[in-house]
C-alpha positions in Angstrom: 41.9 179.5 169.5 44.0 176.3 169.0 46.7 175.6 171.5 49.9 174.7 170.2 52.8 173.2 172.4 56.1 172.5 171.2 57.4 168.8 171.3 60.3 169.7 173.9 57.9 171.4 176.2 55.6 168.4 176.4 56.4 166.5 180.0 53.6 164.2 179.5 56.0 161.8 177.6 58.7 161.3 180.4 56.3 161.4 183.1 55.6 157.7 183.1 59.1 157.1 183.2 59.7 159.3 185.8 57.1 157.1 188.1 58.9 153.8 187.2 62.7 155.2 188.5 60.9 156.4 191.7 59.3 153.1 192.6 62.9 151.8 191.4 64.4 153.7 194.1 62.3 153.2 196.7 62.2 149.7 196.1 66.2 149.5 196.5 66.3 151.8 200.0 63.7 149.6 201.1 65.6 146.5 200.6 69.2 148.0 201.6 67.5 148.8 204.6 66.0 144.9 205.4 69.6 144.0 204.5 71.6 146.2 206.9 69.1 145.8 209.9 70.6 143.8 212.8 68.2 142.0 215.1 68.5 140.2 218.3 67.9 136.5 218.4 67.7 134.4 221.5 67.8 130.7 221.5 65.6 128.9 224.1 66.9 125.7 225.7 64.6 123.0 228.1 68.0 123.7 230.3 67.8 126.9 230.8 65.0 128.5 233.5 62.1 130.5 232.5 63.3 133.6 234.4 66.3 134.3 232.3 63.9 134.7 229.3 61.1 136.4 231.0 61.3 140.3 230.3 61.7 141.5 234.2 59.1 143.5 234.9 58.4 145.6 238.0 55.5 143.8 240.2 53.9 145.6 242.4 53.9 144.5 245.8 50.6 143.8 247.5 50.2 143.3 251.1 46.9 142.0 253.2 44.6 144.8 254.7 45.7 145.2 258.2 41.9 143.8 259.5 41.9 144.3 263.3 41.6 141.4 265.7 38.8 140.2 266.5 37.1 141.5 269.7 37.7 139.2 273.1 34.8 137.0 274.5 32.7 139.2 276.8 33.3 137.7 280.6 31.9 135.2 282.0 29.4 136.6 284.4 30.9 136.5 288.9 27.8 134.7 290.5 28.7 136.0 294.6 28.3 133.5 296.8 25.9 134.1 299.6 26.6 133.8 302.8 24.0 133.2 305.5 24.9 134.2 308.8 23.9 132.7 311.6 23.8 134.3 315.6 26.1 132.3 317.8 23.3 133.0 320.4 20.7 130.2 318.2 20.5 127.0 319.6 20.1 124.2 317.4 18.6 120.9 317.9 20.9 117.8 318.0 19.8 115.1 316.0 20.8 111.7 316.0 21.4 109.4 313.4 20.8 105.5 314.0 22.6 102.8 311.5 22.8 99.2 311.3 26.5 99.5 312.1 25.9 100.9 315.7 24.1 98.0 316.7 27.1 95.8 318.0 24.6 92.9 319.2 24.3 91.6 315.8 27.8 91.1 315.5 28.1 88.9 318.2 25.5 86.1 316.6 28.2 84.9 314.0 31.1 82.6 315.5 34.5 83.4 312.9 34.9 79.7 311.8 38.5 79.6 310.9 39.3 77.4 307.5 40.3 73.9 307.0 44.0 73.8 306.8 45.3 70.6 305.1 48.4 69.3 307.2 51.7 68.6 305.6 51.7 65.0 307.0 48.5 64.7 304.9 50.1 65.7 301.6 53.2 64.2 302.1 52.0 60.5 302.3 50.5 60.8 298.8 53.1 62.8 297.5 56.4 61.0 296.0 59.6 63.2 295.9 62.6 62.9 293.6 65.0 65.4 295.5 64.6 66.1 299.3 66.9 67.7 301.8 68.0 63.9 303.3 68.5 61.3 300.5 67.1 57.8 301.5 70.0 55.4 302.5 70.7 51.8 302.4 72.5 50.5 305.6 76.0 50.8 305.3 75.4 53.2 302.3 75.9 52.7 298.5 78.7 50.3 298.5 77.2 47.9 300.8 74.1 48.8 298.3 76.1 47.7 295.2 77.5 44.4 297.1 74.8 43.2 298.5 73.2 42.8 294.9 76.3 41.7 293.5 75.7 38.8 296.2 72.1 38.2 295.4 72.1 37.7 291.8 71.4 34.8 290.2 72.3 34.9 286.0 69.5 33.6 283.9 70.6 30.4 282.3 69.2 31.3 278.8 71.2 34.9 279.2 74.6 32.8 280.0 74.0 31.0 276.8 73.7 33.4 274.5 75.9 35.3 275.8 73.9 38.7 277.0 75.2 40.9 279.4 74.5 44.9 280.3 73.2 47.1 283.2 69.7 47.0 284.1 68.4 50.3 285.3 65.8 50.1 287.8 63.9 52.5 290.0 61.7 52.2 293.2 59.7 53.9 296.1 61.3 54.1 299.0 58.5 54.4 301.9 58.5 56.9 304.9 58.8 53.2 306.8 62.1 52.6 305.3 60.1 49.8 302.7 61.1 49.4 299.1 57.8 49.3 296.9 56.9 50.1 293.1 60.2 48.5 291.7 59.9 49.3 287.7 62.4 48.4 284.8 63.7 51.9 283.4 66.1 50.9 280.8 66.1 47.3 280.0 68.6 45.2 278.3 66.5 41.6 277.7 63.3 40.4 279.5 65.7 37.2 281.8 67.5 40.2 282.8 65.2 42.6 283.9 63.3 39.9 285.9 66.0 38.9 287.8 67.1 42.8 288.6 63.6 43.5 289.8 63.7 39.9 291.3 66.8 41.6 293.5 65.7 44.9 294.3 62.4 43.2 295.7 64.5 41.4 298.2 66.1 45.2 299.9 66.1 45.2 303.3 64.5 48.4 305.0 66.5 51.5 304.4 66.6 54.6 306.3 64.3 56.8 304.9 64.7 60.7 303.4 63.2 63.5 305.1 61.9 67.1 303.5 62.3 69.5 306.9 62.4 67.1 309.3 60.2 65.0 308.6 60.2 61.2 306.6 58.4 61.5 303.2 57.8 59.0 300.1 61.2 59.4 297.9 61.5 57.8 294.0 65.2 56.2 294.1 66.9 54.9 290.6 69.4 52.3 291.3 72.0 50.4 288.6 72.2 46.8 288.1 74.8 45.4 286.3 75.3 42.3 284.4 78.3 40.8 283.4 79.7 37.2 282.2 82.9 36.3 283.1 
């Protein structure tokens, strides 16, 4: 028997269609709801710290194992001390002990020889002084110093001629005898003149001489002579 359907019956001709408007549909809700979606976005900066951007979460705390102590050093063994006593009723042997130091003849053999001491006297003959408690003095003191060379000069002829003049500085030894020795030019001013100064000071009479704690010594004396033309 033959099967007949009637045209408007038939759904096989609308049922393609029918798929098309749903994926249609679908298609639209799925995009209106991309569109309307709203979505947070945060923005990093290098400025900003890492833990405002870090999702807090809850850390668990974690504490070390309470481990007990470790157990004290055993103690050091108590060693007792023994005591040995002794009866007050024993009698013990005296013993005597013989050194070197008890025999008091051999000290005696040796004589203390005190040492060589070198006597002041003895150093101060060889030693010259500069500064000493009493200065040196010419009789009558400096100014009859200064005269009498002003008296015993004798101007160089070649000096008077041409004219040279100045002060001759001259220094000597004056000995623990009073005597002038070791006359030297210090500062000259031309060879006529420093002859003739030492010439001078060669011809001082004896002076007194100085003294370092009572006692005469060698003293170095330094003594101006002056040259002048008129």
């Amino acid at each position: 028997m033959e099967i007949k359907k009637s045209p408007k019956a038939d759904l096989e001709g609308t049922k393609t269609m029918s798929i098309l408007m749903g994926l249609v549909i679908a298609m639209a809700a799925l995009f209106v709801g991309f569109e309307w979606g709203s979505y947070d976005v945060q923005v990093v900066t290098a400025s900003e710290g890492v833990a405002d951007i870090i999702v807090e979460e809850e850390i668990e705390i974690t504490r070390p194992d309470d481990t007990p102590p470790p157990p004290p050093p055993p103690p050091a063994p108590v060693i007792a001390e023994e005591l040995n006593v002794v009866e007050d009723d024993v009698e013990l042997e005296q013993q005597e002990i013989l050194t070197t130091e008890d025999d008091a003849s051999s000290a005696q053999v040796q004589q203390y020889v005190a040492p060589a001491v070198v006597e002041e006297e003895e150093e101060a003959e060889n030693h010259i002084f500069t500064v000493v408690e009493k200065m040196p003095q010419f009789p009558g003191g400096d100014a009859a110093l200064l005269k009498y060379i002003s008296t015993q000069i004798k101007y160089p002829v070649i000096a008077q001629e041409n004219g040279i003049q100045g002060r001759v500085v001259v220094s000597f030894v004056v000995n623990r005898d009073g005597s002038v020795v070791d006359a030297e030019v210090v500062r000259g001013v031309d060879p006529s003149l420093d002859k003739e100064a030492l010439r001078v000071i060669g011809t001082l009479p004896k002076w007194a001489p100085g003294e370092q704690r009572g006692k005469p010594v060698r003293v170095k004396y330094t003594v101006p002579v002056q040259f002048r033309l008129q």
